[in-house]
N, C-alpha and C positions, 0 to 999 in steps of 0.2 A: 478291270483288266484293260478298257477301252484306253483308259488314260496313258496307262503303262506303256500301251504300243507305238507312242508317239517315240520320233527318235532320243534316243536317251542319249543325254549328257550327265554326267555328277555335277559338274561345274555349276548348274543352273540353282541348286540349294543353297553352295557355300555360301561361308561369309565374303564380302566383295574382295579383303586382299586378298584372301585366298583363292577365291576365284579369277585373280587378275594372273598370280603366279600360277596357279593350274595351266590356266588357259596358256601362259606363255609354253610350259614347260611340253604339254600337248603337240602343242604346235613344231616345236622343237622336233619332239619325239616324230611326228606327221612326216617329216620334211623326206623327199626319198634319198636316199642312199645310193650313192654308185654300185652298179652289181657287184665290184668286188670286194666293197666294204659292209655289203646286209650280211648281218651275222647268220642268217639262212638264206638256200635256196635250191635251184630244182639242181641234182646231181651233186649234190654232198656224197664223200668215199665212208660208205661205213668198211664191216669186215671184220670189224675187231668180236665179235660172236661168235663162237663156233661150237655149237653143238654135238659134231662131231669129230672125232678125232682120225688125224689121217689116215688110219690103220681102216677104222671105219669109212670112210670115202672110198678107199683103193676096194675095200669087201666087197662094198653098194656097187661101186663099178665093174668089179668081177663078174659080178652077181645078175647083173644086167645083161650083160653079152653073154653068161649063156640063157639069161633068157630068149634072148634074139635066137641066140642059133638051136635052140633044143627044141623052143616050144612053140615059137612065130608068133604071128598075127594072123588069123584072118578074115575072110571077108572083102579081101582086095577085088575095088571094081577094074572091072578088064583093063582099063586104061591104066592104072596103079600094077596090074601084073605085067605091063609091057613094061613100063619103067623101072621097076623094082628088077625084073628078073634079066632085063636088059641091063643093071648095072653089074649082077651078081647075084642077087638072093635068088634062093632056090625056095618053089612051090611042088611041095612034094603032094603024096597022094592023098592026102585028105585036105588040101587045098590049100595049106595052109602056109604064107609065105615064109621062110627060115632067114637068117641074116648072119653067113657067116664074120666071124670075128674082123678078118684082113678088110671085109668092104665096110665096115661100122667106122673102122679107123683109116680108111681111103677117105671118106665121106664126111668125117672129122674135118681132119686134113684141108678137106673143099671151104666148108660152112663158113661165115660170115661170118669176123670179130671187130667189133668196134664201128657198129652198125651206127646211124643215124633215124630216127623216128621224126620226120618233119613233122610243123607246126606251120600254119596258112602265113603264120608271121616269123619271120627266121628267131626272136629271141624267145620263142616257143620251143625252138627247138631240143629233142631229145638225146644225147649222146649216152648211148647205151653202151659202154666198157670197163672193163676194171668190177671195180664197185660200188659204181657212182648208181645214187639210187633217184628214182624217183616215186610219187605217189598219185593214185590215181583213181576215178571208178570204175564200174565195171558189172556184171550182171545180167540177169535178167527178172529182174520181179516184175511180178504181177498186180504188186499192190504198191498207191501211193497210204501212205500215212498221214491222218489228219491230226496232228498233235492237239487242238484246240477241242476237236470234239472224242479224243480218242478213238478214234474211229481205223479202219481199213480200206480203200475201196480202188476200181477198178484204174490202173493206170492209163494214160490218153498220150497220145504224137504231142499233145501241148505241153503235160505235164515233163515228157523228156526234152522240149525245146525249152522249158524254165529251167530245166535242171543245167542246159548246157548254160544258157545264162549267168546262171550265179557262180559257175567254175570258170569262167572269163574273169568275174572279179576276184577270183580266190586266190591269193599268191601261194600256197603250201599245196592248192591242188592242182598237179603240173599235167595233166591231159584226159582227156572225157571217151571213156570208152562207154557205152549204151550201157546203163545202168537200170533199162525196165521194158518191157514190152508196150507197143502200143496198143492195147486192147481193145481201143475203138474203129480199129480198121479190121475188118473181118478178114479182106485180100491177101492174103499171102505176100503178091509183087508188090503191091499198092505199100503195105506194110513198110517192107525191106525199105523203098525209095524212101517213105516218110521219118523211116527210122535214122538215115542216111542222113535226109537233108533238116530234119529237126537239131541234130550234131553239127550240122557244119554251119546250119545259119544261126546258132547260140553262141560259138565259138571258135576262135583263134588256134585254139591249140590243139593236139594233135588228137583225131580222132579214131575209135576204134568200134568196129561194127559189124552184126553177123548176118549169113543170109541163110535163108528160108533153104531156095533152090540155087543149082549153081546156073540154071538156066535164068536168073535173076540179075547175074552180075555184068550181063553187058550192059543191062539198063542202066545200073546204077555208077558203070564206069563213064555211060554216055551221060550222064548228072554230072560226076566228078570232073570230067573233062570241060563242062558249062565253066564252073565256077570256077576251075583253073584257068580258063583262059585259051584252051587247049591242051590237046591228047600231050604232046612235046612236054608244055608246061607242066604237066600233071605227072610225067615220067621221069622229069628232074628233078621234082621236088614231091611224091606222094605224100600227103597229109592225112591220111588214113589207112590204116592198117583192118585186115581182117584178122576179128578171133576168132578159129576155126577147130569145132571140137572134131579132129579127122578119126579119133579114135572112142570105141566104147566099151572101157573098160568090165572087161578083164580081157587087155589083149585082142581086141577085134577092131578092125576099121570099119569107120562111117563109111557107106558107099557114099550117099551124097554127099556126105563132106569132102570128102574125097576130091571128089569131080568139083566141086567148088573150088575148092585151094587151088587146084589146077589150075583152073580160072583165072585167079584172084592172078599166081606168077603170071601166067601170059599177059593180063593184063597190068603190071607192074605194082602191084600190091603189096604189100609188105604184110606175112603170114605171123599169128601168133599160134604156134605148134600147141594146142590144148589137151591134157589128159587130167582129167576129170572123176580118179576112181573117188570110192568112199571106204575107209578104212574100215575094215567090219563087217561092208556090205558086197562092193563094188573090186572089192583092192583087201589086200590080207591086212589083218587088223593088225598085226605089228607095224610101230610105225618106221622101224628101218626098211623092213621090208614091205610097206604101202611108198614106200620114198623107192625102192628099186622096180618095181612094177610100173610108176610114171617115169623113171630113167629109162627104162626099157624102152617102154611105148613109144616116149618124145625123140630117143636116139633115134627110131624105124621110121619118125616123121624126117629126122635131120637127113635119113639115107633117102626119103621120098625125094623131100624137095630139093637136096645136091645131085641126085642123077637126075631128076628134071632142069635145074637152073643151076648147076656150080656158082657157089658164092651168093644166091639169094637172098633179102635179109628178111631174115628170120628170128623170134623170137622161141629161147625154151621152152613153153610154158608147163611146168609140173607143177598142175594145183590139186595135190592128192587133199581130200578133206576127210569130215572126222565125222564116226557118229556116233551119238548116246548107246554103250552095247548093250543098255537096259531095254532100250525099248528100240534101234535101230533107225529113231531118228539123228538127223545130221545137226549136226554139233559146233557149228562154225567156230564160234565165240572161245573154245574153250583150250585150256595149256595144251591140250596134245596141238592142235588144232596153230597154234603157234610156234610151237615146235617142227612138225613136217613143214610149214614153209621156211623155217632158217636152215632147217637140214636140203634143203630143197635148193636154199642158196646158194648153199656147198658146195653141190653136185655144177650147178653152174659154171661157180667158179674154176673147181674143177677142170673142167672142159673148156673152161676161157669163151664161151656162147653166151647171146646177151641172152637172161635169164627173165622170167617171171612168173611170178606165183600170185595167190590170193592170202589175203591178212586186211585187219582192220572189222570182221564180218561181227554183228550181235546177233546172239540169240534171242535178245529181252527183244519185245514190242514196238516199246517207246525210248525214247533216248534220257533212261535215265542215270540210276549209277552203276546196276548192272551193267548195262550199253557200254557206259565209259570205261570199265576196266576191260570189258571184252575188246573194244577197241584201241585201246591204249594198249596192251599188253603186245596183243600179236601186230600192229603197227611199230613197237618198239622193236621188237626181235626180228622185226624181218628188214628193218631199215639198219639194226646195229651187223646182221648179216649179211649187210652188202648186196641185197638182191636188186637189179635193177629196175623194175619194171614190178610194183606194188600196188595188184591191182583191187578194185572191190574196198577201198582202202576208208572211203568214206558215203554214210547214207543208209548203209544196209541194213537188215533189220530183219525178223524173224528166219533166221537159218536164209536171208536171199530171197525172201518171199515179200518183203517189204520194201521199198523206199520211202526216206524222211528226208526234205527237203531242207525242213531245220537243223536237223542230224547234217546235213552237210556240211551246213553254215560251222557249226560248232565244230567241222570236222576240222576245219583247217584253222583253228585254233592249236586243237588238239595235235594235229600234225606239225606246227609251228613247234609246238614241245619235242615232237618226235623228232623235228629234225635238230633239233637244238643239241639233242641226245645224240644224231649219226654223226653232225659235226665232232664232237669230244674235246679233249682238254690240252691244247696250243703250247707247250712249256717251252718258253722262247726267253730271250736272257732278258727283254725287257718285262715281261710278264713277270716273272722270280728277282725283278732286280729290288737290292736291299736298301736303294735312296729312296722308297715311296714310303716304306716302313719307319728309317731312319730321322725323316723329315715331321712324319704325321708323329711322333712319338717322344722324338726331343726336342722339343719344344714348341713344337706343334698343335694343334688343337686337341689334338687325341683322336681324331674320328678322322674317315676318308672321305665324309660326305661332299665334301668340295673339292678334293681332291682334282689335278690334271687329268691323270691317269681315270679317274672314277668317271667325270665327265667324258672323256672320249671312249669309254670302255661300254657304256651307257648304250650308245645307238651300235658299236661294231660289235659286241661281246653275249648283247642279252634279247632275246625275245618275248617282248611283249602281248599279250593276248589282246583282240579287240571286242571278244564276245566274254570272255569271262571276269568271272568278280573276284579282284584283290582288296576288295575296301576293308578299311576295320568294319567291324560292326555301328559304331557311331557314325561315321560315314553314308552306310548304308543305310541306318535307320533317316538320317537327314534326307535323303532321296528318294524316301517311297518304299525303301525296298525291293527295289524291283530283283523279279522272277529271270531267272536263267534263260527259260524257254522264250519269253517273251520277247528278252533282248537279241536270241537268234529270229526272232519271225519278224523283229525291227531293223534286221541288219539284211536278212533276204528283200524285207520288200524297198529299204535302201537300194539294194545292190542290182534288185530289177528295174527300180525307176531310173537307174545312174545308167544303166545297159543300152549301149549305142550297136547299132547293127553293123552285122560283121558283113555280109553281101551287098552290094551294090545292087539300088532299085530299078536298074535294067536287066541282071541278072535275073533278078530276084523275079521279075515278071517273066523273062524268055523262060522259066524254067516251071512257072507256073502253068502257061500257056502248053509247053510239054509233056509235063507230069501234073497228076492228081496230089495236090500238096491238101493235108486234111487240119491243118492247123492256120 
């Protein structure tokens, strides 16, 4: 296995022509693309999915508003009852806040469409509208994955600063939301800062991040403000978003989440509205009706933060999940589980709010072929339904109990397919014109292999994989054979040697000198 992990080339067995043409055609294929000729990228329009039908959308929506207004939320901390009931909902005698129908749809009305999710680097940037999607991580495990020895074990501040790492090189994973806990910081605050700036010094693109207490977040906006440059700077362009679970389902608000979110707007934050039931357990195990109970909940956040901040931007987030009803464990990987997030897209759409859910999640372990359809499956359906904000999308691994850092590498392989799938099939009168046919066929070679058309359709048209194996088998056996997994732990520790630091080492010290940085 030692051998194997040396960077792999195929080229290196062939015979030398063939190695000569390899290597040119490689090269070729290497060369970048103008952004608007890579046959993928981040914000492709899916949409063309729909699971349900609009008879069924308009129901879920009915369905929703009375749950606002019949049955509430509660648990609102005082601050959330001054706001909520200073817009209009009514806290009746069991405490519980109501949300009549007229302010769900004043509060609509208000909300943010066609938001922006900045990146430290403006071509990071996210334009969250329509149906343009992106993909992304996202979580909180507790466990890294050691593929080599099979193993599980406690995640570290390093092990989330390598992860942001290799999603700077990954072009199919478009932004890093905190994908594990730090385990090795006992502190709470201490934690939150390290979790913060493990994200921002791995990478560029736009981050996402949760906090412990909301009495946490001025620390970590007075960090945000370091590496912006300033408070101004940091207000013009926010590069990280908090995901903020304000609700616990069935229908109650987080108080400290709460008070956190609050936070997060006053200090210019960009909120991902989280509901988080579990179909079965948390949330009714139907799954139309585990899709109107996160409709519910996420509208009573959109009424929070429009009568606190008109037009803040905000993200939907309905990520109702699944769980085995044999045994009441959670079920991520599996069809239903794929299902509530396209339907979940719908509801998005719907409402014309930038949307996001969870897809991409396995139940297996290790990353093998279970992993791959669980991942493949609900990364499919939730990109062909348009959701724009796909989160959890690669890494995950036991029900979210896991992260695989190879699993990642491979992810954005895998997601290279997926988006290949949102983009869909172009029918433009050169694409169907009948001179390529015409040409290749009378008296022509018989084949396209040389074709114009095949040549340029080559880099615009098709996506190539960097981790996975197209060889014949003769091929493969000529090269060792090498192993799948290998090839992803030969491309990670590539992609961390190539890894140039995103902070400047003035920053990078004033903020050490400030904070306890544990990595």
């Amino acid at each position: 296995m030692t051998d194997q992990t040396a960077d792999f080339d195929p080229t290196i067995c062939a015979p030398k022509a063939r190695r000569a043409g390899r290597a040119a055609r490689h090269a070729e294929r290497a060369a970048p693309l103008a952004e608007n000729l890579r046959p993928i990228r981040p914000g492709l329009e899916g949409g063309l999915y729909k699971p349900l039908s609009d008879e069924g959308v308009a129901r879920i929506h009915q369905a929703a508003l009375d749950a606002l207004e019949q049955v509430g939320l509660q648990k609102a901390p005082p601050s959330g009852v001054e706001i909520l009931t200073g817009a209009g909902a009514i806290q009746g005698d069991d405490g519980r806040i109501r949300f009549p129908r007229a302010l769900v749809e004043d509060m609509l009305a208000k909300a943010a469409r066609g938001i922006t999710l900045h990146g430290r680097d403006t071509r990071h940037d996210l334009h969250l509208e329509g149906t343009r999607v992106h993909f992304g991580t996202a979580g909180a495990a507790v466990h890294v994955v050691d593929v080599e020895r099979r193993e599980y074990r406690d995640s570290t501040s390093r092990d989330l600063h390598e992860a942001a790492k290799l999603v700077q090189g990954l072009d199919n994973v478009h932004f890093f939301q905190r994908p594990m806990v730090c385990r090795d910081i006992p502190d709470n605050r201490e934690m939150d800062l390290n979790t913060l700036y493990a994200s921002c010094a791995g990478t560029t693109k736009h981050v996402g991040t949760s906090f412990t207490e909301p009495d946490y977040v001025a620390s970590c906006l007075e960090m945000l403000h370091m590496i912006a440059g300033g408070e101004d700077k940091w207000r013009e362009r926010p590069f990280v978003s908090n995901s903020n679970c304000f609700v616990v389902p069935p229908m109650t608000f987080a108080e400290e989440s709460c008070r956190t979110m609050e936070a997060c707007i006053r200090g210019g934050m960009p909120v991902l509205l989280l509901s988080a039931g579990q179909a079965g357990a948390t949330a009714p195990a139907s799954i139309a009706a585990a899709i109107v109970q996160a409709v519910a909940e996420c509208l009573a956040g959109v009424v929070y933060v429009n009568a606190m901040a008109p037009g803040f931007p905000a993200v939907f987030g309905t990520w109702p999940f699944v769980s085995d009803l044999r045994t009441g464990a959670m079920s991520g990987g599996s069809g239903e589980q794929a299902l509530l997030t396209a339907g979940c897209a719908q509801m998005h759409r719907f409402y014309g709010l930038p949307g996001g859910a969870a897809a991409g999640i396995a139940d297996s372990k290790l990353p093998d072929m279970q992993a791959g359809w669980e991942q493949g499956i609900s990364n499919v359906l939730a990109g062909l339904s348009g959701l724009n904000m796909v989160y959890e999308a690669v890494g995950m691994h036991a029900s979210l109990l896991g992260f695989c850092m190879e699993s990642l590498v491979l992810g954005d392989d895998m997601l290279g397919q997926v988006l290949r799938c949102v983009r869909g099939i172009e029918v433009t009168e050169d694409a169907v014109s009948m001179e390529v046919i015409r040409q290749t066929c009378l008296g022509g070679p018989g084949h396209y292999l040389g074709s114009a058309q095949t040549l340029q359709l080559m880099q615009t048209d098709y996506v190539y994989p960097v981790v996975a194996d197209r060889m014949s088998p003769k091929e493969w056996n000529e090269v060792g054979r090498p192993d799948l997994l290998v090839r992803a732990m030969t491309r990670k520790a590539r992609l961390l040697e190539e890894w140039q630091p995103v902070i400047d080492p003035a920053t990078d010290r004033a903020i050490r000198e400030r904070f306890r940085i544990h990595f």
